[in-house]
DRENTORKOL-3810 file (N, C-alpha, C; in nm, 4 decimals):
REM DRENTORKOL-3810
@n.u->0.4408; n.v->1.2092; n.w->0.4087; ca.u->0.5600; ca.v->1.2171; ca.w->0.3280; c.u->0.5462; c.v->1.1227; c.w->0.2100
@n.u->0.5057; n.v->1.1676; n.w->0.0872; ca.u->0.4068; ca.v->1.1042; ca.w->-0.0025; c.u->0.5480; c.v->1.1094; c.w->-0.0993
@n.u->0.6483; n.v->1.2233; n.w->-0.1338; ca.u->0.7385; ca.v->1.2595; ca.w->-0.2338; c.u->0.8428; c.v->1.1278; c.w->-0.2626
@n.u->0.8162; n.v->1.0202; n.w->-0.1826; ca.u->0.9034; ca.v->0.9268; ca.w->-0.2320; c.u->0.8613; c.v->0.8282; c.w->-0.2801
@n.u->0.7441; n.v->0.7934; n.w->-0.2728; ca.u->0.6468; ca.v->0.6880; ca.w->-0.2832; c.u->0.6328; c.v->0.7065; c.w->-0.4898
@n.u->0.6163; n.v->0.6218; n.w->-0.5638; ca.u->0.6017; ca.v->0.5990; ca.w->-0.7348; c.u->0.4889; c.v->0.5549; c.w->-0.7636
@n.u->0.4247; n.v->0.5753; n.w->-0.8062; ca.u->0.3144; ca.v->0.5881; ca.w->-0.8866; c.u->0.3279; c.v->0.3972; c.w->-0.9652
@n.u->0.2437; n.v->0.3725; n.w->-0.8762; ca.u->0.2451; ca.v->0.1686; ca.w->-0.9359; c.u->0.3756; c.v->0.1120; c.w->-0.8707
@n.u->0.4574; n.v->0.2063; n.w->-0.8035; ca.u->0.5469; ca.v->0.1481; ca.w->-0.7439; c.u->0.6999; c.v->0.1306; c.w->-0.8177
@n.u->0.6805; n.v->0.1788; n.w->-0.9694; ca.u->0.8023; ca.v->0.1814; ca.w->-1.0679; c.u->0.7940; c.v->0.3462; c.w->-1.0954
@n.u->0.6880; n.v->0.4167; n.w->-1.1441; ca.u->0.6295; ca.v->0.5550; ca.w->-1.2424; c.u->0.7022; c.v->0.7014; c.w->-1.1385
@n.u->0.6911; n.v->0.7966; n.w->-1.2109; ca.u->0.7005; ca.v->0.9133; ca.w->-1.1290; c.u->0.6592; c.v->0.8812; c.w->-1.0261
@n.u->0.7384; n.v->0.9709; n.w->-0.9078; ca.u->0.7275; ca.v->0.9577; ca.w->-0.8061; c.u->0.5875; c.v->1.1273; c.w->-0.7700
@n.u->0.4959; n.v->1.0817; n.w->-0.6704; ca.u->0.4501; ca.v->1.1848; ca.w->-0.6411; c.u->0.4271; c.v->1.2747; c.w->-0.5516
@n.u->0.3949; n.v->1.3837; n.w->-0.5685; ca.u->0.3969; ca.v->1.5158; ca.w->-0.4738; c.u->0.3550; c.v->1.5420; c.w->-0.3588
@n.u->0.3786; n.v->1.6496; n.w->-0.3297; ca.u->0.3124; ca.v->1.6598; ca.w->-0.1942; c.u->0.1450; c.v->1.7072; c.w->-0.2644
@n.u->0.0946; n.v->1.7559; n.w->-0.3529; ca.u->-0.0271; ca.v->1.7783; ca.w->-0.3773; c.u->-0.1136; c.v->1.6221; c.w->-0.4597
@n.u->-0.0734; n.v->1.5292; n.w->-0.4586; ca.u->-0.1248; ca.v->1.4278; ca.w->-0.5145; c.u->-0.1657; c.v->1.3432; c.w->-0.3915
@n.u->-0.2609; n.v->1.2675; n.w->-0.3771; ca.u->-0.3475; ca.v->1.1647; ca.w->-0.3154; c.u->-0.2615; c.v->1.0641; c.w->-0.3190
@n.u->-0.2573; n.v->1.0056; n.w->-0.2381; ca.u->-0.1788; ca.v->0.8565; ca.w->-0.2295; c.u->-0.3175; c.v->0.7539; c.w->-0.1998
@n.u->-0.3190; n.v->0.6371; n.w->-0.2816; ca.u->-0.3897; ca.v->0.5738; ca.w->-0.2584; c.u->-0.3163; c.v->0.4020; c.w->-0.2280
@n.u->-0.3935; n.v->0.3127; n.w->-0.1427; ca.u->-0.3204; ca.v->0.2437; ca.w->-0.1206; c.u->-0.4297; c.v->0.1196; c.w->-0.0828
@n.u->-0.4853; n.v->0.0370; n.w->-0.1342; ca.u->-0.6116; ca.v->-0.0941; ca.w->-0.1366; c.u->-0.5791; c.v->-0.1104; c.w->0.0098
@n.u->-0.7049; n.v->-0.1940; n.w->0.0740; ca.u->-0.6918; ca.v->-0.2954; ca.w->0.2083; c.u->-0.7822; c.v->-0.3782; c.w->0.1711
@n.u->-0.7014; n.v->-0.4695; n.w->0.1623; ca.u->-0.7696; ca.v->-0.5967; ca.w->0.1302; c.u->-0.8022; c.v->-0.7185; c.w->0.2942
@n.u->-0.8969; n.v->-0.7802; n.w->0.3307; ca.u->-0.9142; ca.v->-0.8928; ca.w->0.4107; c.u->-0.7746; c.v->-0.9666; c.w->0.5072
@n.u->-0.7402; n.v->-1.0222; n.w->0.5837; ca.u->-0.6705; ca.v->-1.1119; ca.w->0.5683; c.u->-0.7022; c.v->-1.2604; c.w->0.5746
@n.u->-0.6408; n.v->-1.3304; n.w->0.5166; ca.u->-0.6561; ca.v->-1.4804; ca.w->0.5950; c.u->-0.5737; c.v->-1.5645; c.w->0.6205
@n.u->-0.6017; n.v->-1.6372; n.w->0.6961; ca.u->-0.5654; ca.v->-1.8287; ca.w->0.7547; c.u->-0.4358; c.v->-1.8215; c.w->0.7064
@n.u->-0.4288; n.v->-1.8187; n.w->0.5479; ca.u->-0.2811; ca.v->-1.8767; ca.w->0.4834; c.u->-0.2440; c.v->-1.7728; c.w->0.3687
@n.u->-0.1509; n.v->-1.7179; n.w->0.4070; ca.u->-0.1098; ca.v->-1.6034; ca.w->0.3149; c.u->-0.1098; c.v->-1.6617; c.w->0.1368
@n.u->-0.0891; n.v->-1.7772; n.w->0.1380; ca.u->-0.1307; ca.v->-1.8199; ca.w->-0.0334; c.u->-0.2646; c.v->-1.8043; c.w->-0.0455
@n.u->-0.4010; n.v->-1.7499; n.w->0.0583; ca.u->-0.5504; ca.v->-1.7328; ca.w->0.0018; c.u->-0.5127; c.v->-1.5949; c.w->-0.0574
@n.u->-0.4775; n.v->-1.5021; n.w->0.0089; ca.u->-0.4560; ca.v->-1.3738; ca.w->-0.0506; c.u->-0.4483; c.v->-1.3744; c.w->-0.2004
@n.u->-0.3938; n.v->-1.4621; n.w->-0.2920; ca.u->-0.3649; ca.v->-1.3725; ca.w->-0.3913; c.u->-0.4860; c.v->-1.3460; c.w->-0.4902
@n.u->-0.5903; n.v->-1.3948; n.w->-0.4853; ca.u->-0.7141; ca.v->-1.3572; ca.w->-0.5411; c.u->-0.7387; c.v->-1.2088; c.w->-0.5162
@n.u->-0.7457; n.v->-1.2161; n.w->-0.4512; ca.u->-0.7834; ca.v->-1.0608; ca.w->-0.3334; c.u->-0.6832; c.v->-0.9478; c.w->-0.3919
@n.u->-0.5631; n.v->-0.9860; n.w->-0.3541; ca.u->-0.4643; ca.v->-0.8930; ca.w->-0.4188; c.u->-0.4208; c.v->-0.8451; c.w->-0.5693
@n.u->-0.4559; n.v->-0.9873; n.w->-0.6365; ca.u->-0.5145; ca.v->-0.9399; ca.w->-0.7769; c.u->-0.6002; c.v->-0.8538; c.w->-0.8199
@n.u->-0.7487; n.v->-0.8974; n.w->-0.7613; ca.u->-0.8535; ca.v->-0.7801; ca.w->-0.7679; c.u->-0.7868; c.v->-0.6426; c.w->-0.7635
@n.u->-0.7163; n.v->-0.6032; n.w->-0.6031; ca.u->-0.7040; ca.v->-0.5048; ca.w->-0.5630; c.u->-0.5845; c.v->-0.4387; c.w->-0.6542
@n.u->-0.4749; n.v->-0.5014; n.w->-0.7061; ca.u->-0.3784; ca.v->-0.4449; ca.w->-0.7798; c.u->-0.4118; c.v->-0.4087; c.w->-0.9408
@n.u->-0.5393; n.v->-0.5119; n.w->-0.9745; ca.u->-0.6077; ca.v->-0.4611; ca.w->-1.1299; c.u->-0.7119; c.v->-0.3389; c.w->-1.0887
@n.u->-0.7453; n.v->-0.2965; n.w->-0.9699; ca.u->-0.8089; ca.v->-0.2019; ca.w->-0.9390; c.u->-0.7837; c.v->-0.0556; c.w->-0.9139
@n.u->-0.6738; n.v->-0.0579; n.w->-0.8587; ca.u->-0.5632; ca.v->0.0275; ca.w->-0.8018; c.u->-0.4115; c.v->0.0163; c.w->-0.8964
@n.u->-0.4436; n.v->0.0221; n.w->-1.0125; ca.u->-0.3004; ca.v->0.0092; ca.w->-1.0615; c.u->-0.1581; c.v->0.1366; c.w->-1.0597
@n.u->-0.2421; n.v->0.2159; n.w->-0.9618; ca.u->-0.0971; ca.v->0.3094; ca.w->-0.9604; c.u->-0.0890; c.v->0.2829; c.w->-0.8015
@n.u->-0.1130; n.v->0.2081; n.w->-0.7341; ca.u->-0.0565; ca.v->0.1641; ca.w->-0.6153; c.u->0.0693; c.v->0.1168; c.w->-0.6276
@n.u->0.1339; n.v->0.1454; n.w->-0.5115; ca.u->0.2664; ca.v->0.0969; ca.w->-0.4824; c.u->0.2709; c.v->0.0013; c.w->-0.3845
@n.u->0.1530; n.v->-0.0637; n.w->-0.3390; ca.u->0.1585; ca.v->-0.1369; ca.w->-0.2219; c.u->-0.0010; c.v->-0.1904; c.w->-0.1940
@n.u->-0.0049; n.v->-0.2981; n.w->-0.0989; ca.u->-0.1479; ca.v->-0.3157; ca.w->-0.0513; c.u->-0.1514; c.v->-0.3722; c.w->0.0617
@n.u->-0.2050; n.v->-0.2833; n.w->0.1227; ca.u->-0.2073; ca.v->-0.3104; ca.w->0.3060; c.u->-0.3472; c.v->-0.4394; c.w->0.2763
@n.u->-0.2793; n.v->-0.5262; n.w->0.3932; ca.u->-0.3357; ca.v->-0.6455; ca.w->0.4179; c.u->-0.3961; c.v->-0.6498; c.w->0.5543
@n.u->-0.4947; n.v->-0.6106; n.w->0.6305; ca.u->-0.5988; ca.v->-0.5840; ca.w->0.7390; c.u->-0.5050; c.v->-0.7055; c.w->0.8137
@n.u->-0.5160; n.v->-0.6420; n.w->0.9536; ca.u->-0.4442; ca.v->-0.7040; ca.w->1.0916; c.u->-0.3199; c.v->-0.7738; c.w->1.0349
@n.u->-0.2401; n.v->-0.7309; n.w->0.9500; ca.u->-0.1038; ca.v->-0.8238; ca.w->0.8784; c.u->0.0382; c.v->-0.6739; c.w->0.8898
@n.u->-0.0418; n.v->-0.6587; n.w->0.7756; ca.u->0.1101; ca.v->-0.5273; ca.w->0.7473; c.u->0.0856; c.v->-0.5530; c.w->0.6008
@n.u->0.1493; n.v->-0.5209; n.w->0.5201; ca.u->0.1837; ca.v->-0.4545; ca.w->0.3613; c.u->0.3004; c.v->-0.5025; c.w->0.2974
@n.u->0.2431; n.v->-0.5198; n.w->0.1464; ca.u->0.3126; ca.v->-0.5777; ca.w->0.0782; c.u->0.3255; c.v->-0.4384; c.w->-0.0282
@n.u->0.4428; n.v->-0.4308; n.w->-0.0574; ca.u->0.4884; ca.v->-0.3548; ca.w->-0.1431; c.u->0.5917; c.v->-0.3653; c.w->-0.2454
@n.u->0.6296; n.v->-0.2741; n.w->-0.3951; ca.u->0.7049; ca.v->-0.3088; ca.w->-0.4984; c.u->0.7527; c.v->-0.2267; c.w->-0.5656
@n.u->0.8514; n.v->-0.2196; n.w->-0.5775; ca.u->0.9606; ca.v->-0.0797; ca.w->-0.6519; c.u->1.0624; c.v->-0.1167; c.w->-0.7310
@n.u->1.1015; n.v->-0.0222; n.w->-0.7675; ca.u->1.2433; ca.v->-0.0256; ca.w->-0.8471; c.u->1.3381; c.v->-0.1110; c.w->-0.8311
@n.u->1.4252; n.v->-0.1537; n.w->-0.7003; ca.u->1.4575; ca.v->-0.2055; ca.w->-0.6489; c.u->1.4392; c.v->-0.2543; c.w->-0.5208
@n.u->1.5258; n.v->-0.3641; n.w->-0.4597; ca.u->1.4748; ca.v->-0.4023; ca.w->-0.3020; c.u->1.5304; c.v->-0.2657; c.w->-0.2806
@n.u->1.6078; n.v->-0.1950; n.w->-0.2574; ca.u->1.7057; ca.v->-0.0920; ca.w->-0.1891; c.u->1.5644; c.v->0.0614; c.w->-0.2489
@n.u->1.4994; n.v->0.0634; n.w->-0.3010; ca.u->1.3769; ca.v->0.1596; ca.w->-0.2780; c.u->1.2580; c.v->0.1482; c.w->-0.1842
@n.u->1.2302; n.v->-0.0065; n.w->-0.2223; ca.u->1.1010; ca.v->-0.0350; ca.w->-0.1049; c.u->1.1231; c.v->-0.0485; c.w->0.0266
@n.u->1.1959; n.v->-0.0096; n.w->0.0843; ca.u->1.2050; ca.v->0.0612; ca.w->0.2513; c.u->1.1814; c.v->0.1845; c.w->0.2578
@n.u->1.1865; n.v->0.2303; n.w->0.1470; ca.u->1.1418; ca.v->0.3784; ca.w->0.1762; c.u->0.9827; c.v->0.3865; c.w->0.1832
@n.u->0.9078; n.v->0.3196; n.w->0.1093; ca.u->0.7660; ca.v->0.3379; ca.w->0.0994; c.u->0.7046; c.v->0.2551; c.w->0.2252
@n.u->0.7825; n.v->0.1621; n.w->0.2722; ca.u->0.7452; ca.v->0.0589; ca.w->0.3660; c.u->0.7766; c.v->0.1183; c.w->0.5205
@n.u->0.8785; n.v->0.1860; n.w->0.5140; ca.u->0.8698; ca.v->0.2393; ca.w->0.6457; c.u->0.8475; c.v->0.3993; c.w->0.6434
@n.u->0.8823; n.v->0.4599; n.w->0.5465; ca.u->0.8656; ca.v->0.6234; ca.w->0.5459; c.u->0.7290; c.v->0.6573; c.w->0.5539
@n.u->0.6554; n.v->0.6242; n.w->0.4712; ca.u->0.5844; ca.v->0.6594; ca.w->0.3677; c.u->0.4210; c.v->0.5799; c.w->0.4406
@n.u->0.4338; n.v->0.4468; n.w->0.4637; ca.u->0.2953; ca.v->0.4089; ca.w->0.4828; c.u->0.1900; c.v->0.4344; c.w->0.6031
@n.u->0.3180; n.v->0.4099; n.w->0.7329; ca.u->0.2619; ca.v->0.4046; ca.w->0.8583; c.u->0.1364; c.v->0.5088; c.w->0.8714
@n.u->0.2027; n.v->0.6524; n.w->0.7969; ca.u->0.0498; ca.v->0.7832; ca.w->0.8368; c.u->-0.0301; c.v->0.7139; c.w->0.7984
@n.u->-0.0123; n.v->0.6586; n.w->0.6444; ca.u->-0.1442; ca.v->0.6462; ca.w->0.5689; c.u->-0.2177; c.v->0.5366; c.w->0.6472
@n.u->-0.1376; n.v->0.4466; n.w->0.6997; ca.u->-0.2298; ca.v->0.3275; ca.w->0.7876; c.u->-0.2969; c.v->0.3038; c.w->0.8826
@n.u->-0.2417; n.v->0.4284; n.w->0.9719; ca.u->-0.2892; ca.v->0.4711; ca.w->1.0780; c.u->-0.4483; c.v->0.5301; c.w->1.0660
@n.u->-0.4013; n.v->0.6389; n.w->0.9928; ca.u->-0.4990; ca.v->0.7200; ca.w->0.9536; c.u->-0.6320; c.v->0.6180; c.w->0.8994
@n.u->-0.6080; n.v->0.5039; n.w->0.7970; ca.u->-0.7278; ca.v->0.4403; ca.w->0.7479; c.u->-0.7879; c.v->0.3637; c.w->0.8703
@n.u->-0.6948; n.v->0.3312; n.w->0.9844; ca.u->-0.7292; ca.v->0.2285; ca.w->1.0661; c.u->-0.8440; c.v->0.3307; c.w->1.1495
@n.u->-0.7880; n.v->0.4285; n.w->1.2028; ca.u->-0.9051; ca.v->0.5032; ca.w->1.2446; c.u->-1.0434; c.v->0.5272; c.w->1.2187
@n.u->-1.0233; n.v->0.5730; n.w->1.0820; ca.u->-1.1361; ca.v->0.5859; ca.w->1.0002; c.u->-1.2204; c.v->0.4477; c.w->1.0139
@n.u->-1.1603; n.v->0.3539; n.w->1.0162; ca.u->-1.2350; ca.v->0.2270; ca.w->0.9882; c.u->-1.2745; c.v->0.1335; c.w->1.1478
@n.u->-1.1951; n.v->0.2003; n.w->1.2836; ca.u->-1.2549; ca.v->0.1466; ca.w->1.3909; c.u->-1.4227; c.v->0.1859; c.w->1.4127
@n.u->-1.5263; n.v->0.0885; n.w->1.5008; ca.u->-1.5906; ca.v->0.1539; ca.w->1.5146; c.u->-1.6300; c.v->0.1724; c.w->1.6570
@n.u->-1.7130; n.v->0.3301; n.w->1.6199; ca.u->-1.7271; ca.v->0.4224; ca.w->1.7571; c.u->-1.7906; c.v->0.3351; c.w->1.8700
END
């Protein structure tokens, strides 16, 4: 359920035929190491709306606070699931 989710997290919102993409960055020790990491990943990914943070959960940014529950709970869990799979190994 991709149709609510915005493009950088402010932009058109996109479709059911558009790719959602969404960084995973490391975690660490002290959530103030992150922001190197999350820089990279947000100058990399600039139509992200969010960036899942490995064994943490996700940080995300919208229009308002009263939008980003929608991307945070609607919207991410498939996509996280789904990468976590992909990324256990066999």
């Amino acid at each position: 359920m991709i149709k609510g989710v915005r493009v950088g997290g402010t932009g058109q919102t996109l479709s059911y035929l558009d790719t959602l993409e969404l960084p995973i960055i490391e975690n660490t020790p002290n959530e103030e190491d992150l922001k190197d990491s999350m820089a990279e990943a947000m100058i990399k990914y600039p139509q992200a709306a969010g960036v899942l943070v490995r064994r943490h959960g996700i940080y995300v940014w919208g229009l308002s606070t009263r939008k980003i529950p929608l991307l945070s709970y609607s919207n991410i869990p498939q996509g996280w699931i789904g990468k976590r799979l992909k990324l256990r190994p066999k």
